[in-house]
C-alpha positions in Angstrom: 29.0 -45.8 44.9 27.9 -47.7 41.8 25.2 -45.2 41.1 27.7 -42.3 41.3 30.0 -43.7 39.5 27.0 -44.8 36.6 26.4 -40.8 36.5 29.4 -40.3 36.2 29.9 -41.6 33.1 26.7 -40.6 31.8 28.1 -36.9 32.1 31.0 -37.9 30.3 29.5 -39.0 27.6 26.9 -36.3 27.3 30.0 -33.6 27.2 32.3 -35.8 24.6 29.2 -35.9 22.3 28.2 -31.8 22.7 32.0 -31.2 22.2 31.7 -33.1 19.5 28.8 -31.1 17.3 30.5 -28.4 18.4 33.7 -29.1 16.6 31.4 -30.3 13.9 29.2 -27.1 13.7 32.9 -24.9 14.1 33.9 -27.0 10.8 30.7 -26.8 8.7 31.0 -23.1 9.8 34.3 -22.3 8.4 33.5 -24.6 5.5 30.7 -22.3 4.9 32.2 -19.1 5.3 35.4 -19.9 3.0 32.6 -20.8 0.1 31.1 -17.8 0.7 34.2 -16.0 0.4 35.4 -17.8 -2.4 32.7 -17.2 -4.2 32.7 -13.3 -3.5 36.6 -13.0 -4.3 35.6 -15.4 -7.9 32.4 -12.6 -9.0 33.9 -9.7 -10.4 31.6 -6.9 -11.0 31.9 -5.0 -14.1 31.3 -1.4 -14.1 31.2 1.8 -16.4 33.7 4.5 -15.2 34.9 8.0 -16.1 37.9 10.0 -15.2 38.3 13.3 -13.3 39.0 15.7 -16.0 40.4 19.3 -16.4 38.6 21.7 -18.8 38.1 25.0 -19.0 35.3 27.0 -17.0 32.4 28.2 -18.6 29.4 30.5 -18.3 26.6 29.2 -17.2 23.3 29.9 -18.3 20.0 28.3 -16.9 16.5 28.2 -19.3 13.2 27.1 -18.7 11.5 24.3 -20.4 9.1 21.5 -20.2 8.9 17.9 -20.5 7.3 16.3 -23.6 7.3 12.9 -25.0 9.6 12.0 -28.2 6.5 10.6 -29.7 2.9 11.8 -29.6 0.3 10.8 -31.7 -3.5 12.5 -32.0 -5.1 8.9 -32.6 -8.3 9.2 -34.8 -10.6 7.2 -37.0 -10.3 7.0 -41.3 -13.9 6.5 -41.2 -17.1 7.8 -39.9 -19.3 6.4 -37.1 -20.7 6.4 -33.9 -18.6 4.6 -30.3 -20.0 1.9 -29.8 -16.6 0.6 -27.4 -14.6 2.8 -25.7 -12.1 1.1 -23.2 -9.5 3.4 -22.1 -9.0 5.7 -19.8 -6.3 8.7 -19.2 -3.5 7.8 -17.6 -4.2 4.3 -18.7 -0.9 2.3 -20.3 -1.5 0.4 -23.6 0.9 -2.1 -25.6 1.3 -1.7 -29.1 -1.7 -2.5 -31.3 -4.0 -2.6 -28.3 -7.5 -1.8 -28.8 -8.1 2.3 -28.6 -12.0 2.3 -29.7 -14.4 0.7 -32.0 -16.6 2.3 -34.4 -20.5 0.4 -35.2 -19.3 -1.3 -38.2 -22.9 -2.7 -39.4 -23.2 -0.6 -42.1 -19.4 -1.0 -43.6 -19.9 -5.1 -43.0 -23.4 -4.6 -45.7 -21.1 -2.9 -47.8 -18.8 -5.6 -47.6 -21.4 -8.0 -48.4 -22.9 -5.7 -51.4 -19.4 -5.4 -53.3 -19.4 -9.5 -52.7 -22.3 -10.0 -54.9 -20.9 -7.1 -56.9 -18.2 -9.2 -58.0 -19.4 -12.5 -58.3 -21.4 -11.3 -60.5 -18.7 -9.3 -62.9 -17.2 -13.5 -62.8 -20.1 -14.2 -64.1 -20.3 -11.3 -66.8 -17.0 -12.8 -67.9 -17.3 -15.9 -68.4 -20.4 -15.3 -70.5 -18.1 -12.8 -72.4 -15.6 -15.5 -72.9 -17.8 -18.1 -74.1 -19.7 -15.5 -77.1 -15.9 -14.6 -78.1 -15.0 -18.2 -78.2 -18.5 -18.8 -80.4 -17.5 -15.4 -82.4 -13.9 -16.1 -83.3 -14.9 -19.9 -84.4 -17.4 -18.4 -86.9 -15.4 -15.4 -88.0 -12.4 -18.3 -88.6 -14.7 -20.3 -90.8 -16.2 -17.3 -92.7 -12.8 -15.7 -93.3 -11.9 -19.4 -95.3 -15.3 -19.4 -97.1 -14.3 -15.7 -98.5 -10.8 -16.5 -99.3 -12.3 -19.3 -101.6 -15.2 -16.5 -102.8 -17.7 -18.9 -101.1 -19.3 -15.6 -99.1 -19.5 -12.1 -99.5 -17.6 -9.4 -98.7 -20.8 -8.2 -96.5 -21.1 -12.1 -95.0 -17.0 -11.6 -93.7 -17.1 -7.9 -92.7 -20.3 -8.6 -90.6 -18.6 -11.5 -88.8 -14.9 -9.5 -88.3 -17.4 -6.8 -87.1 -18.9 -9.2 -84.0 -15.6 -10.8 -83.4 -14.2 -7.1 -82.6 -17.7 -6.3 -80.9 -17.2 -9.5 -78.5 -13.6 -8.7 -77.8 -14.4 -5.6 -76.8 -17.2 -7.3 -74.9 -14.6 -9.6 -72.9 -12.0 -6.7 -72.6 -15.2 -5.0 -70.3 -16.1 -7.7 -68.4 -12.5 -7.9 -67.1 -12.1 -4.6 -66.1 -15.7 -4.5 -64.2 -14.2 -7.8 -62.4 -11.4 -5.7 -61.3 -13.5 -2.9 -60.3 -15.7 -4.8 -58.0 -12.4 -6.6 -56.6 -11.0 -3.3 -55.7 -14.6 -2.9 -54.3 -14.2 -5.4 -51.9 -11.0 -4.7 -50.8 -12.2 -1.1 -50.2 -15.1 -2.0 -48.4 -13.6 -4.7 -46.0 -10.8 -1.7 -45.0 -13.4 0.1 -43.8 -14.5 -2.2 -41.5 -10.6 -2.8 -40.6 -10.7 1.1 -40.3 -13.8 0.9 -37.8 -11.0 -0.5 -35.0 -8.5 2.2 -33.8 -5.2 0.4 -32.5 -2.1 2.0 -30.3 0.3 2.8 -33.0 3.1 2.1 -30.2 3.2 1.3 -27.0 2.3 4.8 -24.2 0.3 6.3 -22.1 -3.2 7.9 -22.9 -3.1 11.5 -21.9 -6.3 13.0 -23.0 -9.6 11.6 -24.3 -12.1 14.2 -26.7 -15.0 12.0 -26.7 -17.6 9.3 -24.9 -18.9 6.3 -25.9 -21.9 6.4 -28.3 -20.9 10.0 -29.9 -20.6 10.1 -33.6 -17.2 10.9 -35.0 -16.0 11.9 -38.2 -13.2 10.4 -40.1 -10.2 12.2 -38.5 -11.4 13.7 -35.7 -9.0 13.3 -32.9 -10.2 11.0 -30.0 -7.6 10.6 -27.8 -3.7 11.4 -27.4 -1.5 9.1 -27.1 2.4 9.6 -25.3 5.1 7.3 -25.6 6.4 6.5 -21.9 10.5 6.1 -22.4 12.8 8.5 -24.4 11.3 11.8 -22.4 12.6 15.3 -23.9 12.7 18.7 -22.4 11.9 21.7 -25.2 13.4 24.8 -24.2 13.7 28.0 -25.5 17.1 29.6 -25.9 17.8 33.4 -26.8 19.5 34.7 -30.0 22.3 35.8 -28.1 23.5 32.1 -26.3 22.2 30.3 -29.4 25.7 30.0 -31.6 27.3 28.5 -28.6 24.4 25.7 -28.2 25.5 22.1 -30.1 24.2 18.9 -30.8 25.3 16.7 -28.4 26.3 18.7 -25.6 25.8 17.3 -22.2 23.2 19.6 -20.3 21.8 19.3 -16.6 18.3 19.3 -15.7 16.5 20.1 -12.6 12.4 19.1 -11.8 11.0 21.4 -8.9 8.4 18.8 -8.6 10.7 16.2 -8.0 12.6 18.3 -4.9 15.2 20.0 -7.6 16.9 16.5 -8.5 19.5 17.0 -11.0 19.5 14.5 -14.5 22.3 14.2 -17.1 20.5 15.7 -20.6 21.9 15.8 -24.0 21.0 18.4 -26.7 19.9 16.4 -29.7 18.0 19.1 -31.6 18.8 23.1 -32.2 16.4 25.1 -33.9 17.5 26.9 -36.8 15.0 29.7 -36.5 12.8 31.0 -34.2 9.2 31.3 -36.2 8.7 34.6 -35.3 10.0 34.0 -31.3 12.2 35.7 -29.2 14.1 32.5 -28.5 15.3 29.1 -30.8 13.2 26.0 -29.9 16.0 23.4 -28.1 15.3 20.0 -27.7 16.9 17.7 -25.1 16.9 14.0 -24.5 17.1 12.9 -20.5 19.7 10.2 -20.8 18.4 8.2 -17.5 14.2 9.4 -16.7 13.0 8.6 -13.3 9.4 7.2 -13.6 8.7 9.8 -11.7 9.2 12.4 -14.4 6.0 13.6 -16.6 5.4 15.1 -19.6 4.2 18.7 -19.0 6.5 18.8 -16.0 8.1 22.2 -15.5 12.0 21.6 -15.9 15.1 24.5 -15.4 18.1 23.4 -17.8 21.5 24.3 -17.1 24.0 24.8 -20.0 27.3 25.4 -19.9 28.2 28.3 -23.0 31.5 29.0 -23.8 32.3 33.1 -24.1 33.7 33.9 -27.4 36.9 36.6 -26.6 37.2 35.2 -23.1 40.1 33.0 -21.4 39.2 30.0 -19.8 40.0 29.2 -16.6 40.9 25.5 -16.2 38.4 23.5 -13.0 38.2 19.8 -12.5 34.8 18.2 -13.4 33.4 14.8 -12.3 30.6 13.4 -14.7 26.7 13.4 -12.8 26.4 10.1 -13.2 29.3 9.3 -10.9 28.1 11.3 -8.1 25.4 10.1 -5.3 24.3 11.8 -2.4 22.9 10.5 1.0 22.3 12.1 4.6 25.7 12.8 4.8 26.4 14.9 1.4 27.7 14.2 -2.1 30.2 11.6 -3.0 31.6 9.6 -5.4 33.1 5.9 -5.3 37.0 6.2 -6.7 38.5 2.7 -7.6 41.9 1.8 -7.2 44.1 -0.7 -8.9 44.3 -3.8 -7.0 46.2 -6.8 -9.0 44.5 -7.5 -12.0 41.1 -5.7 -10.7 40.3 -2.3 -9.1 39.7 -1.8 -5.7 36.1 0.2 -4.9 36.4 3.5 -2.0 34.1 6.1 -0.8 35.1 9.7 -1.0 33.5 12.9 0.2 33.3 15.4 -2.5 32.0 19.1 -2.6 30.9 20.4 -5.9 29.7 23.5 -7.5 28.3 24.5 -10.2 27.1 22.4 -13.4 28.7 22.7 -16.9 28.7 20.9 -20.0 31.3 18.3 -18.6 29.3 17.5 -15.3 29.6 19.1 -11.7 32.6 21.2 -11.2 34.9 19.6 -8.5 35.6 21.7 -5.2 37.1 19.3 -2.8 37.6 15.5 -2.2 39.7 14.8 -6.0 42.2 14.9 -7.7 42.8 15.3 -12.3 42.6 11.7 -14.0 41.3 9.6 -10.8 39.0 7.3 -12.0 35.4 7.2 -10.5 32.2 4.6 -10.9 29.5 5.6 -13.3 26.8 3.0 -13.1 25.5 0.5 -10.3 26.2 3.4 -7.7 23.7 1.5 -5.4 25.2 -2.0 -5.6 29.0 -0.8 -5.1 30.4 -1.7 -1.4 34.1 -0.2 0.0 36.2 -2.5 -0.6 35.0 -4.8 -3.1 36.6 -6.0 -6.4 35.0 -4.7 -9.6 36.7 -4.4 -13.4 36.4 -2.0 -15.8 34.4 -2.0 -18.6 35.5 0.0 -21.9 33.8 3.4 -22.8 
């Protein structure tokens, strides 16, 4: 009976202590959780947005283009020489100043040493000069004296004037072959700067016109050098869409190569004439590149051209940037006031075609809703984001 009762209590126990860390595990749980919570309802996300707008319909025109860097550079040598260091590669990605190639500098360093002596010995030259026109003043000083008080002739004083001009001229020499031999130097030790070729910015190597240990002459291209942000797509636009064609109009751009993927563009250069072509060279700046995107890649640009003489029909647009697309179609995230924040929701959309002020809205919106532009892929429903100003 004992024993039971012994077991008994040992039971008891063991429950009053797992009831116990469970009321304890409960209350660091809920602790937990309302931190978490509270520090999801303190972060408030800040996001770009864009309203849905109403603007008249346009005519659509698509052109052909292709991608090109906003900087290229034909990287070449000031001097002559052969390789002797060739460390790139194409494709290869190089910083600012790296190394490009090195020329056999030998010669150029003899040079270097040559205009050395050259100079230190045009010091020398002068301060011999110096010293015989210090000797030659002092005794044309004294004769000029002598032949005030008629103690020499007129022969004696115009034969000491004559060396005091004649070492002058003497000194005057000596300076300007110092000079000479400095600019010597300076020449000669830029040619052995010259003998390193550096990355003018920082790109991609796209093509290489030589091997190590091939002699090159001063400017000769070697390799070509593309910058690897601020991509542009050159098109070519006919005479009779050109007037309609401005600075700063918003374009869109598909890649084949990249399964038609459409990017924001913006026109930031119209040609003015078309150098004996049948269309006006238009250049175009991809406002956010994939890294996917190449120069030389074959691009289709869509540009929305107002008809002179024609009336517009009014269409609501949504900006590209606001509109993703997944397994299940397009949509956009539409944020909603909520106190002193804006609540974030998922809407369907259809869209057609695109214009100058983004995709033209079929379905799913409505004129002035307002509509997430950036940080598509970090957005959830339902959470609390502000504004941030245009």
């Amino acid at each position: 009976m004992k024993k039971i009762n012994k077991q008994t209590k040992m039971l008891h126990k063991s429950a009053t202590l797992s009831l116990a860390s469970l009321v304890l595990m409960l209350s660091l749980s809920s602790c937990s959780e309302k931190r978490t919570e509270e520090a999801l309802t303190e972060f408030i996300k800040p996001i770009k947005y864009a309203q849905v707008i109403r603007a008249g319909q346009v005519n659509r025109q698509t052109y052909s283009g292709a991608v090109q860097s906003s900087k290229e550079a034909q990287l070449s040598f000031k001097v002559n020489g052969n390789i002797n260091y060739l460390p790139i590669k194409i494709g290869d990605r190089v910083r600012k100043g790296q190394l490009i190639a090195r020329i056999d500098a030998a010669d150029y360093r003899v040079q270097v040493k040559q205009s050395k002596s050259n100079l230190l010995g045009a010091e020398t030259q002068i301060k011999s000069a110096e010293s015989q026109l210090l000797s030659t003043r002092a005794n044309y000083q004294r004769v000029e004296k002598l032949y005030e008080n008629n103690s020499v002739s007129l022969s004696d004083f115009e034969q000491a004037k004559s060396a005091l001009e004649t070492a002058e001229a003497g000194y005057e020499a000596a300076k300007a072959q110092a000079a000479a031999s400095e600019q010597q130097v300076q020449s000669t030790q830029n040619q052995v700067k010259y003998s390193q070729l550096v990355a003018p910015f920082s790109g991609i190597i796209t093509a290489i016109n030589i091997e190590e240990n091939e002699f090159v002459g001063a400017g000769t291209p070697i390799a070509i050098l593309n910058s690897e942000t601020d991509l542009e797509v050159l098109v070519g636009v006919p005479e009779v869409s050109i007037g309609s064609v401005k600075r700063g109009q918003q374009v869109g751009i598909e890649f084949s190569a990249l399964n038609s993927e459409t990017f924001a563009g913006r026109i930031t250069e119209v040609g003015f004439s078309n150098v004996g072509r049948s269309t006006y060279p238009v250049t175009i700046r991809i406002d956010k590149p994939s890294e996917a995107i190449r120069p030389g890649m074959a691009a289709r640009v869509q540009f929305g051209l107002k008809e002179p003489g024609k009336e517009e029909i009014e269409q609501l647009y949504v900006p590209i940037s606001a509109v993703g697309q997944d397994e299940n179609g397009r949509f956009v995230y539409t944020l909603e006031p909520s106190g002193e924040a804006y609540q974030v929701a998922r809407r369907s959309i259809q869209i057609g075609e695109l214009a100058a002020d983004g995709f033209e809205v079929k379905d799913g919106l409505k004129e002035a809703e307002l509509v997430a532009t950036s940080g598509l892929k970090s957005l959830i429903v339902g959470m609390k984001v502000r504004l941030l100003e245009n």
